[in-house]
N, C-alpha and C positions, 0 to 999 in steps of 0.2 A: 597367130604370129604373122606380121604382117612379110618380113623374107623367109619365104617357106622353103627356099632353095638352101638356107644356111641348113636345115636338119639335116641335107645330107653332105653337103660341103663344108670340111673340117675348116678351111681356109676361108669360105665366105663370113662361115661362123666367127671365127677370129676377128678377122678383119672387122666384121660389122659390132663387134665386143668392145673391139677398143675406140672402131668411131663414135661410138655412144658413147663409152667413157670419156673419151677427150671432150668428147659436147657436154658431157655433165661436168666434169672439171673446170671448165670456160666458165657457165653457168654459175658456181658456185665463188669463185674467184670474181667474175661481176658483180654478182651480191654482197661478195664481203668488201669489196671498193668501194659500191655503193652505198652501204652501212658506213663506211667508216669517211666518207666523205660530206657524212647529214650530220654526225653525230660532231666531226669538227667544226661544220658551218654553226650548229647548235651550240657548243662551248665557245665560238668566238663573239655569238650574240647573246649572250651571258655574260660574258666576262666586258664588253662593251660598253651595256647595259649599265653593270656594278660601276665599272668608272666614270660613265656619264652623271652616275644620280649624284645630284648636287648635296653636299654635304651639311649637315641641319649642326648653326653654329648653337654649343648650347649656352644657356641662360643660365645667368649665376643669381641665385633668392638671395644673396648678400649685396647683388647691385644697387645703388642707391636710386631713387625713385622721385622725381622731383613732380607732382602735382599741383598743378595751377589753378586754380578757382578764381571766376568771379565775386566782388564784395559781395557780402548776402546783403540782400534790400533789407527795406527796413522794417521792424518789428510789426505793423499796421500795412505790411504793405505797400504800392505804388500809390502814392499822393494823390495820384487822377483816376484810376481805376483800381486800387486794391489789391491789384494782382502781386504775382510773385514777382517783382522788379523793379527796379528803379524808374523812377517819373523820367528820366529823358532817353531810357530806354523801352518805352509806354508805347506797342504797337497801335492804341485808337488816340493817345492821347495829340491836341495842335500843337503846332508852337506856339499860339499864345497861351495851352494850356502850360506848356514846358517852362513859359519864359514866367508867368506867374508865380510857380513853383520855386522858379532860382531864385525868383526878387523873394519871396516868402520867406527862402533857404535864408539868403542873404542877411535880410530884418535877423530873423534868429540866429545867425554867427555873431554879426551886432553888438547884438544886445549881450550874446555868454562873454564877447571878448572887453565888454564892457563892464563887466561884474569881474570874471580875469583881471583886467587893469586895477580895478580898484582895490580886488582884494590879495594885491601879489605888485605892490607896488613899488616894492623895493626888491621883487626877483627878477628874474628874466625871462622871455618868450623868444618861442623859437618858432615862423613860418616855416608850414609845410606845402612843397608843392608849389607853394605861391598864392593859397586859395585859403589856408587853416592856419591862426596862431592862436599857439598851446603855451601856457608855461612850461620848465621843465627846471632842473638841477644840472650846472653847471658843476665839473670838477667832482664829482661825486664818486670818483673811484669805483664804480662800478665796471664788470666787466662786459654785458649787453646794453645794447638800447630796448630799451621795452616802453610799448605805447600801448593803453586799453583798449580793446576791441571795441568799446562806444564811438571813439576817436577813430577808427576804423572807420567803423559804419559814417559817422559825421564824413570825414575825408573823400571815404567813397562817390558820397551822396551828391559831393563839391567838386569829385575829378573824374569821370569816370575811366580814367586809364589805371586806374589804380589797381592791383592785380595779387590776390593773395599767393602763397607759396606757400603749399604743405609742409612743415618739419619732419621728417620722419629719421628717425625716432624725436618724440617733442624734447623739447628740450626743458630740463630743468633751473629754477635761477629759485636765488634765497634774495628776497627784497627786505627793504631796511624791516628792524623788530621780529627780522630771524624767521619769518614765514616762509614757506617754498611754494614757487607756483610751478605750474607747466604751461608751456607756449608750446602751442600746436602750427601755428602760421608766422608767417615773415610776409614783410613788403617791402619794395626797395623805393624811394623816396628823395627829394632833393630839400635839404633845409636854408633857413637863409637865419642867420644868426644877430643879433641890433645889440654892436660892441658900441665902447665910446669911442674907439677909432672907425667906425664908420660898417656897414653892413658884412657880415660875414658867410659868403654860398662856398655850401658843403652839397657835392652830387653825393647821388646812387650812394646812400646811405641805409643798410638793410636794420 
């Protein structure tokens, strides 16, 4: 014992009893301050935290979905190289390889719109684009426009802004003799219509 004079003084004894106690009571009371001053620091950066974290908007699987595609190339291929693509989107191919190909496209629009004419003589055609005439059915009470995916691809081949649009879900149509088909893609399209009063343009017609 380090105050050897407390064993025989009842009073040093005392005295030195409770100055140790007051100094471990101090002690004790600084530790529980300091505990309870880490533990609030700790729950405010938690609870900081939580309100910070930015909130994840969620996703509805009923949203609709609109998927773009380019025209698929043509059955054979790129015209100049084969590849998967259209001849005037042809990374090796020139421009005189390019301009070839249009005059070729060209010859054979020609020549279909020239068998068209003749054998649809008394119906009507309708310019797409300004690059494609199609026959087609006027007043037909139908309730879509529907064009063959050959005609697609032909169009394509003639514009290349031309831009598919996924249907989702396709869509179903009964064509004339009560068939039902599905259309999987749309396109939006400008027509130009040869009335007897004179040319008729219909835009962004899907």
């Amino acid at each position: 014992m380090t105050h050897r004079y407390a064993k025989v003084d009842d009073v040093q004894r005392y005295d030195l009893i409770v100055e140790r106690a007051v100094r471990q009571q101090h002690y004790h009371l600084m530790q529980a301050e300091t505990k309870k001053s880490v533990q609030a620091r700790s729950q405010t950066g938690e609870t900081k935290q939580f309100k910070e974290r930015p909130k994840e908007t969620a996703k509805s699987d009923t949203e609709p979905k609109a998927k773009e595609n380019t025209v698929r190339p043509p059955k054979d291929g790129c015209f100049i190289c084969k590849g998967p693509h259209r001849a005037f989107e042809c990374p090796t191919g020139t421009s005189e390889q390019k301009e070839d190909v249009r005059r070729t496209l060209a010859a054979r629009k020609a020549e279909r719109l020239k068998h068209v004419r003749s054998s649809t003589a008394t119906g009507h055609t309708v310019t797409i684009n300004g690059v494609l005439e199609v026959p087609f059915c006027a007043d037909s009470g139908a309730d879509s426009n529907i064009i063959s995916q050959a005609m697609v691809q032909e169009l394509g081949t003639l514009d290349s802004t031309v831009v598919l649009v996924a249907l989702e879900p396709p869509v179903m149509v009964k064509v004339a003799g009560g068939a039902i088909m599905s259309c999987h893609d749309r396109i939006d399209v400008d027509l130009r219509i040869e009335t007897a009063a004179g040319p008729l343009n219909i835009a962004r017609v899907s």
